[in-house]
KEFI-344250 format. One record per atom (N, C-alpha, C): x, y, z; atom name. Coordinates in Angstrom, 2 decimals. Layout:
// residues N
{{X; Y; Z}; CA},
...
END
This chain:
// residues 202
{{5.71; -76.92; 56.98}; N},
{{5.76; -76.77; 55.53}; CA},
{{5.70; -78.16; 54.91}; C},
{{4.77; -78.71; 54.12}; N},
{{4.61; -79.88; 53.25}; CA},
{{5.76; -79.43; 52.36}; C},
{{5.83; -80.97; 52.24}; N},
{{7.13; -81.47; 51.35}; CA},
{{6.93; -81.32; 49.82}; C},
{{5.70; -81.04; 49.80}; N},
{{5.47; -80.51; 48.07}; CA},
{{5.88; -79.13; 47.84}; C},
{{5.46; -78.02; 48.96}; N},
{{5.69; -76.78; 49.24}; CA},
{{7.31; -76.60; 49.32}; C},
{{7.85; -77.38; 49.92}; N},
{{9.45; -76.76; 50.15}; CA},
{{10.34; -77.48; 48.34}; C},
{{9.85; -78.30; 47.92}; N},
{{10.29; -78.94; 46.60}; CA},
{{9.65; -77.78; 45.54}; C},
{{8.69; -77.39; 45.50}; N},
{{8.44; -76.26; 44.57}; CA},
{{9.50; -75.17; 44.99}; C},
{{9.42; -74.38; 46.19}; N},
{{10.21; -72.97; 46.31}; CA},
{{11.81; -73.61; 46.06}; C},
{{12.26; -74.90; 46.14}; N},
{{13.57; -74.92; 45.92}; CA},
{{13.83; -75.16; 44.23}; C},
{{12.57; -75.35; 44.03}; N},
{{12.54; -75.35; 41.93}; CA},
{{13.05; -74.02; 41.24}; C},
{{12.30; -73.54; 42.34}; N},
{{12.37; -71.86; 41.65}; CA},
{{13.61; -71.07; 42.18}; C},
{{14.38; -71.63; 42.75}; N},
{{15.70; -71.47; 43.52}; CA},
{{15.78; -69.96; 43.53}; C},
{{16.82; -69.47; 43.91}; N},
{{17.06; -68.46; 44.94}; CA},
{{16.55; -67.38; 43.97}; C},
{{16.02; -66.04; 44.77}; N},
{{15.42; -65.07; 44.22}; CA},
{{15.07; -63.77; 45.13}; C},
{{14.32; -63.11; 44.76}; N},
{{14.18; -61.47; 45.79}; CA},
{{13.41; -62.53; 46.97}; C},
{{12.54; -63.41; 47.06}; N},
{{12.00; -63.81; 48.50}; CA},
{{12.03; -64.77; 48.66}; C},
{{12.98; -65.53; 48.32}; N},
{{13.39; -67.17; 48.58}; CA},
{{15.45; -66.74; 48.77}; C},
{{16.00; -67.48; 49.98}; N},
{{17.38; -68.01; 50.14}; CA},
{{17.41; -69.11; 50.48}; C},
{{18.34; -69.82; 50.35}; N},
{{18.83; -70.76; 50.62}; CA},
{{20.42; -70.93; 51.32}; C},
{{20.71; -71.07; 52.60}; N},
{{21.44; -71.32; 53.37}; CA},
{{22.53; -72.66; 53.70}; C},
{{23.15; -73.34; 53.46}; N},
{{23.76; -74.62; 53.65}; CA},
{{23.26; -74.22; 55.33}; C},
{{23.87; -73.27; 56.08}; N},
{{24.11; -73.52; 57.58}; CA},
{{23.86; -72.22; 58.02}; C},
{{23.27; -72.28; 59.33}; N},
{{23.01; -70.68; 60.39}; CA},
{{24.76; -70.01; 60.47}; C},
{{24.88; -68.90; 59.90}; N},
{{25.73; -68.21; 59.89}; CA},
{{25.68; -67.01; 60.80}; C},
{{26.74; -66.11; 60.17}; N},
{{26.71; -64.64; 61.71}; CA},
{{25.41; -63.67; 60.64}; C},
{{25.24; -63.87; 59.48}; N},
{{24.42; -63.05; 58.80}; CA},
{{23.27; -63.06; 58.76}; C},
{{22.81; -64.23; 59.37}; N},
{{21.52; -64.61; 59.54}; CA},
{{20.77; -63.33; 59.99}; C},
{{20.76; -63.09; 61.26}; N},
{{19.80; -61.71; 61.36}; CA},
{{19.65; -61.30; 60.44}; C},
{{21.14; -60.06; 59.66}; N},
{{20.96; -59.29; 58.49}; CA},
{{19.88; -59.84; 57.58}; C},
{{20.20; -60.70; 56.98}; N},
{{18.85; -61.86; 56.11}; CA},
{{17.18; -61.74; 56.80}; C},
{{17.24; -61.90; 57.79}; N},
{{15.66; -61.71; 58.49}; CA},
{{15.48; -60.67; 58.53}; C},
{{16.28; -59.74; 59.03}; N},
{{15.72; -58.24; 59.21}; CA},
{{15.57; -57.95; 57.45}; C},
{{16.31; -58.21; 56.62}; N},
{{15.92; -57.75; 55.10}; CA},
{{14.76; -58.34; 54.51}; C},
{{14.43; -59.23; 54.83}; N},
{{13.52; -59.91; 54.34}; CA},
{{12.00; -59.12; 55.33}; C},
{{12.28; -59.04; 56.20}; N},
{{11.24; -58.02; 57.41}; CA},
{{11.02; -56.54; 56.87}; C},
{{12.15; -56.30; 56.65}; N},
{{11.72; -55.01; 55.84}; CA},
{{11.16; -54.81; 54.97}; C},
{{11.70; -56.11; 53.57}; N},
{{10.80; -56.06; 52.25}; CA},
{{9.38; -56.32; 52.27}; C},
{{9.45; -57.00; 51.35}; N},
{{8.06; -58.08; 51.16}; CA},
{{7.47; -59.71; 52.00}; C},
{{8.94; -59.45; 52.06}; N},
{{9.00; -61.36; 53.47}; CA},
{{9.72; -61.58; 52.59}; C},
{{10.02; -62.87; 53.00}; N},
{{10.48; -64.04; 52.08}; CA},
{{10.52; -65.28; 53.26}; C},
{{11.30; -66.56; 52.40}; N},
{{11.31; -67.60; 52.79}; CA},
{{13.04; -67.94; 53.26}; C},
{{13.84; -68.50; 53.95}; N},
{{14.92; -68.83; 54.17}; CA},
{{15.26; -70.42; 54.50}; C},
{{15.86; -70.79; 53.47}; N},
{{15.92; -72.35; 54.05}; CA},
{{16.65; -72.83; 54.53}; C},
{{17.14; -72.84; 55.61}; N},
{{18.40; -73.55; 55.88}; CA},
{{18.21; -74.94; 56.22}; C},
{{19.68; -75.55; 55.79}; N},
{{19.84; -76.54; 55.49}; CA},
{{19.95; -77.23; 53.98}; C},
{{19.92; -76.38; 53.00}; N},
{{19.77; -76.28; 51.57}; CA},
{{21.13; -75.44; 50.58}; C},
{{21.80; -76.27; 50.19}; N},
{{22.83; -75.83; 49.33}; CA},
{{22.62; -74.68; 48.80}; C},
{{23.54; -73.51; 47.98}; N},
{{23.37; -72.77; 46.87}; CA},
{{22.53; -73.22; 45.47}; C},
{{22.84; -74.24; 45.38}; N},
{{22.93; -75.17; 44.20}; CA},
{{20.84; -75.76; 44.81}; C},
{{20.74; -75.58; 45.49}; N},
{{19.18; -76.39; 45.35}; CA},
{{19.29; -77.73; 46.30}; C},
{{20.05; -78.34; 46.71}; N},
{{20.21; -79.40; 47.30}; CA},
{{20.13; -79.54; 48.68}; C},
{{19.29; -80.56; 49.26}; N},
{{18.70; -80.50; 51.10}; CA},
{{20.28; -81.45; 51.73}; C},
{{20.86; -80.22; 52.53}; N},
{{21.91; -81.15; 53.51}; CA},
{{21.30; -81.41; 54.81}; C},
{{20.13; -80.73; 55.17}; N},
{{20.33; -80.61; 56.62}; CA},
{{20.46; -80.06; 57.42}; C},
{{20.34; -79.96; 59.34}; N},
{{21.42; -79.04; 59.70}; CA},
{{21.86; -80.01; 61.13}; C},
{{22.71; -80.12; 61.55}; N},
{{23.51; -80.92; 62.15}; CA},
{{22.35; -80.75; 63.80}; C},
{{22.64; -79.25; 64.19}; N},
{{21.58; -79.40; 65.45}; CA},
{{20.23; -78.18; 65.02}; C},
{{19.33; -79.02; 65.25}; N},
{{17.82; -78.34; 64.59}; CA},
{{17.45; -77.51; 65.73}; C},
{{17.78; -77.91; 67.22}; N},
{{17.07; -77.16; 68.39}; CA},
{{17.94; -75.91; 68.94}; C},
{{19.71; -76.19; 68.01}; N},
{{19.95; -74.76; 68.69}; CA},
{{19.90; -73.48; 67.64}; C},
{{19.42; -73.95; 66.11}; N},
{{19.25; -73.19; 64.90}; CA},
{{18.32; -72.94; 65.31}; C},
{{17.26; -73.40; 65.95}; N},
{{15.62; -73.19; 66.14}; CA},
{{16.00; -72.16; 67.13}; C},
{{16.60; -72.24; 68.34}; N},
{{16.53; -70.64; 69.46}; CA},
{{17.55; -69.75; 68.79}; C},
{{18.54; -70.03; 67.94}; N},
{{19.30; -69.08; 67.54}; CA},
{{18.27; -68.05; 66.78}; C},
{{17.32; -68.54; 65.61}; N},
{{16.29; -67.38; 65.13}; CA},
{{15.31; -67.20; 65.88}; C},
{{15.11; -67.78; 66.99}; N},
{{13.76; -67.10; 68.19}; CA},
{{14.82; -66.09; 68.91}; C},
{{15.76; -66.13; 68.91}; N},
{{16.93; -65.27; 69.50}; CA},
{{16.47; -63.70; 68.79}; C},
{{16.78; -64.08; 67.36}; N},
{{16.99; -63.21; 66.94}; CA},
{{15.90; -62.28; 66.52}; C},
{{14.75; -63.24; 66.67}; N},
{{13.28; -62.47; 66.28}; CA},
{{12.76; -61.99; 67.53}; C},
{{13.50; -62.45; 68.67}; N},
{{13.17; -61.38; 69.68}; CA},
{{13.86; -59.66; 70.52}; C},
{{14.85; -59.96; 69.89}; N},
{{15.82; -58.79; 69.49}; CA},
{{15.32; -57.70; 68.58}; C},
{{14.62; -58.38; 68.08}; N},
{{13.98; -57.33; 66.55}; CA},
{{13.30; -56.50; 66.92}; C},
{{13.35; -55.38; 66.38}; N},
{{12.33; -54.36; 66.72}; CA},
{{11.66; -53.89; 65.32}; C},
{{10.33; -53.93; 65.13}; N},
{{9.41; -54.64; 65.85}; CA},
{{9.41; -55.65; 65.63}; C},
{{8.96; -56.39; 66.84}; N},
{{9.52; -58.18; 67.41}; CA},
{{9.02; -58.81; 65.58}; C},
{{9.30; -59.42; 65.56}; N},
{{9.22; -60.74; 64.87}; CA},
{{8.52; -61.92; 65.56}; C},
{{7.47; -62.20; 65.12}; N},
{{6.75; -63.80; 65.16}; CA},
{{7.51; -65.12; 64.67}; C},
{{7.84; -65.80; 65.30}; N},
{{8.76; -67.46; 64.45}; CA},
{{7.94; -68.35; 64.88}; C},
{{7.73; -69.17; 64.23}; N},
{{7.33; -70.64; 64.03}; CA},
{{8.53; -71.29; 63.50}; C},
{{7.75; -72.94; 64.01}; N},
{{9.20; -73.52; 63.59}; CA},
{{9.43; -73.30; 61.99}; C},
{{8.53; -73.35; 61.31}; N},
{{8.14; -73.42; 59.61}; CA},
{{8.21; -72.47; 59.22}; C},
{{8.39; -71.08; 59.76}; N},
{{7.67; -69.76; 59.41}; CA},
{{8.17; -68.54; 60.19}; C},
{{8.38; -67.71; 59.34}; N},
{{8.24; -66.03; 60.60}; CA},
{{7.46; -65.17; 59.59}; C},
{{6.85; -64.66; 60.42}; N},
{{6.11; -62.99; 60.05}; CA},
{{6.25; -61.72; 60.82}; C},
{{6.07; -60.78; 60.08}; N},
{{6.26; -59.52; 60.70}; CA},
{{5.30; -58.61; 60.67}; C},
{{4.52; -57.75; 61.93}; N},
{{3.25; -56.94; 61.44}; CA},
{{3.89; -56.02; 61.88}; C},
{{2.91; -54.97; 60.94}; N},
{{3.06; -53.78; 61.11}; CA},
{{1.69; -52.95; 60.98}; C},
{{1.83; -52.56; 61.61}; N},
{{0.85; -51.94; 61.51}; CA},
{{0.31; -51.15; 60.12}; C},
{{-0.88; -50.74; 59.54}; N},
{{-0.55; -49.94; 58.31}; CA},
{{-1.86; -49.28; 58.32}; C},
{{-1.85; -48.21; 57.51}; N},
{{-3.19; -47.22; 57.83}; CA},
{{-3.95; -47.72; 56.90}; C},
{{-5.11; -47.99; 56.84}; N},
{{-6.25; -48.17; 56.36}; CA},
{{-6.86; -46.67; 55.54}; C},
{{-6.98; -46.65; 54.40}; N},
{{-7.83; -46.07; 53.34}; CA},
{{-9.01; -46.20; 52.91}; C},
{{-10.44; -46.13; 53.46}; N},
{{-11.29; -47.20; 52.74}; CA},
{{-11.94; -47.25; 51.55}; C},
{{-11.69; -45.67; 50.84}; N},
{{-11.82; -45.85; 49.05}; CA},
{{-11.51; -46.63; 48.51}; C},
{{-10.16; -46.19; 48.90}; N},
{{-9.03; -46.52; 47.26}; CA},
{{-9.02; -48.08; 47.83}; C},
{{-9.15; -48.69; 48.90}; N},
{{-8.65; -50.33; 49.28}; CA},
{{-9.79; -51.61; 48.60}; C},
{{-10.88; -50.62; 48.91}; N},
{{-12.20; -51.56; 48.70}; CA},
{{-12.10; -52.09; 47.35}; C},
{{-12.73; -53.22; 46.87}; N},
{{-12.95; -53.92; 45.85}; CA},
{{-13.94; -54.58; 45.83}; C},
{{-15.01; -54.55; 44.67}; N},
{{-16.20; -54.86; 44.02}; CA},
{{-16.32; -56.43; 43.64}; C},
{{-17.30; -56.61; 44.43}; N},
{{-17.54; -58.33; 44.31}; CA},
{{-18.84; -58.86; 43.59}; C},
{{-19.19; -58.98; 43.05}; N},
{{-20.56; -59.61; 42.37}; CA},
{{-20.53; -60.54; 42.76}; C},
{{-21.78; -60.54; 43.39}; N},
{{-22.86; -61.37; 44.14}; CA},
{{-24.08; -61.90; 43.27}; C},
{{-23.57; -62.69; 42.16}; N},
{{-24.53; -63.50; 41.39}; CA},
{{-26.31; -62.66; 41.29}; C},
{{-26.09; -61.79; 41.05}; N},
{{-27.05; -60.81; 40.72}; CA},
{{-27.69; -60.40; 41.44}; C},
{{-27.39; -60.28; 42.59}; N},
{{-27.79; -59.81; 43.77}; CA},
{{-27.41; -58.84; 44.61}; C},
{{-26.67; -57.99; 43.58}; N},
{{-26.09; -56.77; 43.44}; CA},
{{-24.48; -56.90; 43.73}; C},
{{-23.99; -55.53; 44.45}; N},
{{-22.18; -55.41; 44.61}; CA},
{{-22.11; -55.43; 46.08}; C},
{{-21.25; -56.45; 46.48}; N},
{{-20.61; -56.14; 47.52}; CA},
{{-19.20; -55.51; 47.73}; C},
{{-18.95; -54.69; 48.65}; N},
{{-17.58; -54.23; 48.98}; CA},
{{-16.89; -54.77; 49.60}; C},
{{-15.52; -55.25; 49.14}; N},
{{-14.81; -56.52; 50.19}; CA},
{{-13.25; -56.12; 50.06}; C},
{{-13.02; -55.88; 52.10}; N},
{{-11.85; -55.44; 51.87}; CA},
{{-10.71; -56.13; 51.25}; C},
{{-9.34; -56.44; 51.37}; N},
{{-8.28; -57.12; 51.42}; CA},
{{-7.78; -57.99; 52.65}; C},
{{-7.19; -58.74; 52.96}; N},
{{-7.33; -59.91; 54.01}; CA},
{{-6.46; -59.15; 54.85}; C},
{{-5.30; -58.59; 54.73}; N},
{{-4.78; -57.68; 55.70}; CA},
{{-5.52; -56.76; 56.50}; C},
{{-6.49; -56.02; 55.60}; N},
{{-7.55; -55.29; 56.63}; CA},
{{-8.40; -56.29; 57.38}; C},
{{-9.39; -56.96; 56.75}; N},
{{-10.36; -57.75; 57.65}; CA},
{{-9.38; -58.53; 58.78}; C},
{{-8.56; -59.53; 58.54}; N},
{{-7.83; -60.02; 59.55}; CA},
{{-7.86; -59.49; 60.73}; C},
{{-7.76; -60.17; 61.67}; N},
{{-7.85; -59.54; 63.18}; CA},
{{-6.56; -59.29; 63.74}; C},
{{-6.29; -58.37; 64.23}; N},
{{-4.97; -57.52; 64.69}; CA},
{{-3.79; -58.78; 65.25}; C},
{{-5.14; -59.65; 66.53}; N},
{{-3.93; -60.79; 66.99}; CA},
{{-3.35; -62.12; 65.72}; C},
{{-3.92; -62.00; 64.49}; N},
{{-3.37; -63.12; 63.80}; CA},
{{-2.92; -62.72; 62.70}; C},
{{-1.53; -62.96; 62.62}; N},
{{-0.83; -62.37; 62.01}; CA},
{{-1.46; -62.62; 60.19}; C},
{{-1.56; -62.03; 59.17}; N},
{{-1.99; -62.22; 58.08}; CA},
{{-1.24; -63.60; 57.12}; C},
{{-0.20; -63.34; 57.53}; N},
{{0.16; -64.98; 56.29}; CA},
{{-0.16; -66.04; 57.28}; C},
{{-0.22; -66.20; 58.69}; N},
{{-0.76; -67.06; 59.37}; CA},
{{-2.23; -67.54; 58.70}; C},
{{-3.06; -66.15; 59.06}; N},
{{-4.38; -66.63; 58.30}; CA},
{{-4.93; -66.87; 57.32}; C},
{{-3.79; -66.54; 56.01}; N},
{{-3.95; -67.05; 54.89}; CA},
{{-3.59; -68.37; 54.77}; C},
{{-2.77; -68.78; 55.36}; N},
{{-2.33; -70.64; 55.50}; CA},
{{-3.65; -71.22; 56.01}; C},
{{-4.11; -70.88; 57.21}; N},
{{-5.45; -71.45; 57.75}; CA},
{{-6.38; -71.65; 56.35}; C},
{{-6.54; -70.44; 55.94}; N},
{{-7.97; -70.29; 55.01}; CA},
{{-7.40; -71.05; 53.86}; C},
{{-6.69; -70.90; 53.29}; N},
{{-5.92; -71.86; 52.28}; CA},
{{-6.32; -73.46; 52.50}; C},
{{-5.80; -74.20; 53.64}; N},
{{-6.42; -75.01; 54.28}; CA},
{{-7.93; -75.38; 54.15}; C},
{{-8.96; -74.31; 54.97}; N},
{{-10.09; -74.79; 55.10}; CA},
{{-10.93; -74.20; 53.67}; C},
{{-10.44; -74.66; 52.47}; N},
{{-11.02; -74.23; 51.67}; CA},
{{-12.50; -75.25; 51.31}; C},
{{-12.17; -76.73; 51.69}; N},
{{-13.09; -77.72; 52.31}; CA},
{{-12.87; -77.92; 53.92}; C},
{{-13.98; -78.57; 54.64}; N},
{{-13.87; -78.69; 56.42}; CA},
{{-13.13; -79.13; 56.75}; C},
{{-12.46; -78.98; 57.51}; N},
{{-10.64; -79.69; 58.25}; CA},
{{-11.36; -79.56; 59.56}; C},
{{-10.44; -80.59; 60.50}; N},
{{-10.63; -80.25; 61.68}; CA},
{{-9.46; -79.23; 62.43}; C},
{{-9.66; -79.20; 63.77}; N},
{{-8.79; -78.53; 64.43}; CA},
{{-7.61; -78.90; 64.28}; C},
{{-7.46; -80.33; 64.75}; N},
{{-6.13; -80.87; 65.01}; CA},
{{-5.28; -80.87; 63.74}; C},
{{-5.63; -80.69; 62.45}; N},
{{-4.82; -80.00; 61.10}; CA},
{{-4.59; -78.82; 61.13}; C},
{{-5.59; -77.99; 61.59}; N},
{{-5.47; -76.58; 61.65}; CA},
{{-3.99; -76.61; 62.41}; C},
{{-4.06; -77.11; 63.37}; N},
{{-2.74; -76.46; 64.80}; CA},
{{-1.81; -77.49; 64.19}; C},
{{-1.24; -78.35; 63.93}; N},
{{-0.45; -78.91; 62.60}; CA},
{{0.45; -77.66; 62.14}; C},
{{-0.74; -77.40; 61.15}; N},
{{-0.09; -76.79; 60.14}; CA},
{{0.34; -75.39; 60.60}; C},
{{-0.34; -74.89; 61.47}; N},
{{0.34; -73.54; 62.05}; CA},
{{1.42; -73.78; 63.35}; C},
{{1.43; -75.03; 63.65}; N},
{{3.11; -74.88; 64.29}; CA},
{{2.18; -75.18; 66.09}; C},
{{1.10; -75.42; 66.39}; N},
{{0.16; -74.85; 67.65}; CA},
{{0.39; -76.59; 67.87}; C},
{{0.46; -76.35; 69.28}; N},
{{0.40; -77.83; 70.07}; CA},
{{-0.94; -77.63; 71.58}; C},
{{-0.87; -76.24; 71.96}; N},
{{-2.13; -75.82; 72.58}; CA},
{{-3.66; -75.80; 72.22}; C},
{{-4.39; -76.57; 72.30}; N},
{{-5.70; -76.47; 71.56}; CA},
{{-6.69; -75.16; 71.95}; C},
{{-6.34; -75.28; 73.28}; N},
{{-7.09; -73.76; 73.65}; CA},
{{-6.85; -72.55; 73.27}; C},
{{-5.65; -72.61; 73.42}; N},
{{-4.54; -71.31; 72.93}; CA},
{{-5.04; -70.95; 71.93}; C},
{{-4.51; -71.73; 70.62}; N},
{{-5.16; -72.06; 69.56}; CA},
{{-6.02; -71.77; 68.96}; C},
{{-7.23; -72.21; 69.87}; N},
{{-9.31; -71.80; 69.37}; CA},
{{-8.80; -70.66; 70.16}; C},
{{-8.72; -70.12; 70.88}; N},
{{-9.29; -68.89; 71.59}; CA},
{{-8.07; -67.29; 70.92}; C},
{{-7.01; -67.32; 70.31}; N},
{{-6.16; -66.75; 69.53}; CA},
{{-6.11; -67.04; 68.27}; C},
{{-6.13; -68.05; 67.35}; N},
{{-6.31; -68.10; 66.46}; CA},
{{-7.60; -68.16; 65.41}; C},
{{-8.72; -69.54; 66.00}; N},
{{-9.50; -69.78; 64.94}; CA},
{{-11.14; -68.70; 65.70}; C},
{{-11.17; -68.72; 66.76}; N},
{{-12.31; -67.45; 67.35}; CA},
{{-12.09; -66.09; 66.58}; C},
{{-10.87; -65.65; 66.84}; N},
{{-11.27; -63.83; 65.76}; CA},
{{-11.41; -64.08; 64.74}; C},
{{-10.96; -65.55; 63.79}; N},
{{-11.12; -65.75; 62.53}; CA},
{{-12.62; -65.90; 62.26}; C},
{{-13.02; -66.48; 63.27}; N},
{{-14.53; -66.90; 63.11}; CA},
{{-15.92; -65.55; 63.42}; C},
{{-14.76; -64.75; 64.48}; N},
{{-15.54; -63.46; 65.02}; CA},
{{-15.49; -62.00; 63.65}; C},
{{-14.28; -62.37; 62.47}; N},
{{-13.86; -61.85; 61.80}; CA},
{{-14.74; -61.95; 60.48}; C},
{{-16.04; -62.93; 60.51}; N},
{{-16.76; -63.74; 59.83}; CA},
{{-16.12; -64.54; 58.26}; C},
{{-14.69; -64.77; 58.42}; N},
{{-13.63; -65.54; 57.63}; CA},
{{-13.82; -66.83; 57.89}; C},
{{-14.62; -67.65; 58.44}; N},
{{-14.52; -69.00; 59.12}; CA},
{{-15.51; -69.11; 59.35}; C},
{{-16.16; -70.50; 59.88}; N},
{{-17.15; -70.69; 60.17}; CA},
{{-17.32; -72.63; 60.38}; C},
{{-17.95; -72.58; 61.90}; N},
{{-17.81; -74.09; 62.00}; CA},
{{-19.15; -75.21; 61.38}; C},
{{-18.82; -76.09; 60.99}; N},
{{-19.43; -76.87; 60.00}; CA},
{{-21.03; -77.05; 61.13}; C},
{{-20.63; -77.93; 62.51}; N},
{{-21.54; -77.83; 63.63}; CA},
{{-22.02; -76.68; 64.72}; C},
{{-22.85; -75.46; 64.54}; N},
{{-22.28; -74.17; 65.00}; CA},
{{-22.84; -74.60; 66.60}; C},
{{-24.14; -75.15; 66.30}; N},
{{-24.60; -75.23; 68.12}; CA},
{{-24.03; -76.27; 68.80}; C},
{{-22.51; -77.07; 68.21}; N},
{{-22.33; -78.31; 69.05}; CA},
{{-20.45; -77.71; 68.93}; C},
{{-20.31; -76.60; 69.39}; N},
{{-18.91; -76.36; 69.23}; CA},
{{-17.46; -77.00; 69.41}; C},
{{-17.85; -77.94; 70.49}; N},
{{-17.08; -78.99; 70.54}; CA},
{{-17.06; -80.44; 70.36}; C},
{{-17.55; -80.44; 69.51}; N},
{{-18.34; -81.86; 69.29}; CA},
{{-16.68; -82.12; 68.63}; C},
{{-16.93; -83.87; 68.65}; N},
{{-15.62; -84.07; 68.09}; CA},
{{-15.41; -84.41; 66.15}; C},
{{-16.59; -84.01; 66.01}; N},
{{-16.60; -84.41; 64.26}; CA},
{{-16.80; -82.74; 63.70}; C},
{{-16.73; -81.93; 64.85}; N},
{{-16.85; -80.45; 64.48}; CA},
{{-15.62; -80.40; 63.60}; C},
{{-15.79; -79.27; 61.92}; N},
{{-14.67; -78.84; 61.22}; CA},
{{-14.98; -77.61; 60.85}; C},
{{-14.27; -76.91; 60.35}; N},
{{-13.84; -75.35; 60.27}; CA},
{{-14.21; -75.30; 58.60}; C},
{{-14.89; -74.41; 57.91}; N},
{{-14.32; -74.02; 56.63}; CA},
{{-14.59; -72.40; 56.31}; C},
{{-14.66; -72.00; 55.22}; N},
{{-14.38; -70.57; 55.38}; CA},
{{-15.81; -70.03; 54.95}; C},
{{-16.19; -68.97; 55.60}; N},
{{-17.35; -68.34; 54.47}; CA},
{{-17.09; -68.09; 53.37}; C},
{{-18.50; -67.27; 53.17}; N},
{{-18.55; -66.45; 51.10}; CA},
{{-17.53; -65.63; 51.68}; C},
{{-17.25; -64.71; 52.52}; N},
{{-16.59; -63.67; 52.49}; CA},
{{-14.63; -63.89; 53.03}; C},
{{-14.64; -65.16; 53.50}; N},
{{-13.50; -65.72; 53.81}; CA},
{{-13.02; -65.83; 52.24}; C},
{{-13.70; -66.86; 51.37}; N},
{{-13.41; -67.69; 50.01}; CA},
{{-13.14; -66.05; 49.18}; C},
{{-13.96; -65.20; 49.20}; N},
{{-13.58; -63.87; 48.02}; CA},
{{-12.74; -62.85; 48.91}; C},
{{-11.97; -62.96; 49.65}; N},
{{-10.72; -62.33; 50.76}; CA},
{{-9.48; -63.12; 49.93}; C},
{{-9.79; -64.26; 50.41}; N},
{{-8.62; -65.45; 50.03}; CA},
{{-8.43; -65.33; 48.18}; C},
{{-9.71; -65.39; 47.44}; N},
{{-9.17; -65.36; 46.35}; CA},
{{-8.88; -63.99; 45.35}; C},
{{-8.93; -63.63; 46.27}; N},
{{-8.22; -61.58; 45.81}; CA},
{{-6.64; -61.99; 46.24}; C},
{{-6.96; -62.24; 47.62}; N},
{{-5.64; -62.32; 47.92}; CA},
{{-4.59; -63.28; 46.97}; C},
{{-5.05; -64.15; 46.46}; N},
{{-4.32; -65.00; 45.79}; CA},
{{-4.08; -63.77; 43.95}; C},
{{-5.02; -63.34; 43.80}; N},
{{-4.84; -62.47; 42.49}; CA},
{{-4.03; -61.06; 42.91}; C},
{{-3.90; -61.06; 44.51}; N},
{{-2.66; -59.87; 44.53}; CA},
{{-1.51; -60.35; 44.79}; C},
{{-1.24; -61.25; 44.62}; N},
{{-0.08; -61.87; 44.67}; CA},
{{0.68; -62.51; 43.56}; C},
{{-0.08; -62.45; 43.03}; N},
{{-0.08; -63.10; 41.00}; CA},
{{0.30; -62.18; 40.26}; C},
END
């Protein structure tokens, strides 16, 4: 999480999908599982009531205490160090979901919502951070940065491949895939996913 990102959500201080924690307590689960159930949210620990960053004394046993607990969960929970998500599965409608895109006069396209197109293995606010990101070419090594990834293979072959097989992505060099000046940015159909998604969230 950039330091601009965690200074905004602590502006807007506590609310239905933002807490703030001084310290890992016994309630913690309760808090994840509620937040898993709702809409998500964000949890900060290390952050006063009041808005203010204390800290947390040990970062690596707060860090397995919520991999603890997101693996207990049913259904499991995903954690990053920055982040958790939760999928679920959800049924697809394809009337009522679809939405009308104009294509600069070149008639209507139908374009789902990023939860549908997304590919089953990547979790959806994962791939909205990516695409958020490659809204200009980034390389890899920002990509896995910012999603928490220290595996590069792992990585391309779970993360940025179904994105790319998902036609959400697309590499700047396509016949030199590993070239080292190769960068990622999103298609037409990545960029009008992402910016619905941003107007369903508004």
């Amino acid at each position: 999480m950039k330091r601009k990102h965690l200074m905004d959500l602590m502006a807007l201080g506590e609310g239905f999908t933002t807490e703030f924690k001084r310290a890992s307590t016994s309630n913690l689960r309760r808090e994840i599982c509620a937040f898993a159930n709702a809409t998500g949210g964000v949890i900060l620990i290390g952050v006063t009531d009041k808005g203010k960053i204390v800290g947390v004394a040990d970062h690596n046993r707060l860090k397995s205490e919520v991999q603890a607990i997101a693996r207990s969960a049913e259904p499991r929970i995903e954690v990053s160090e920055h982040w958790f998500t939760v999928s679920f599965p959800r049924p697809i409608v394809q009337d009522e979901s679809l939405a009308s895109v104009e294509t600069g006069g070149l008639g209507t396209v139908s374009v789902q919502s990023l939860s549908q197109v997304c590919p089953k293995s990547v979790p959806t606010d994962l791939a909205e951070m990516i695409m958020q990101a490659s809204t200009s070419p980034v390389d890899m090594l920002t990509l896995m940065a910012l999603a928490g990834h220290t595996n590069r293979t792992r990585f391309r072959k779970t993360i940025l491949q179904p994105l790319i097989d998902a036609d959400l992505m697309e590499l700047t060099i396509p016949d030199k895939p590993r070239s080292s000046k190769q960068r990622y940015r999103l298609t037409e159909l990545g960029q009008e996913l992402l910016k619905r998604q941003g107007k369903e969230q508004s």
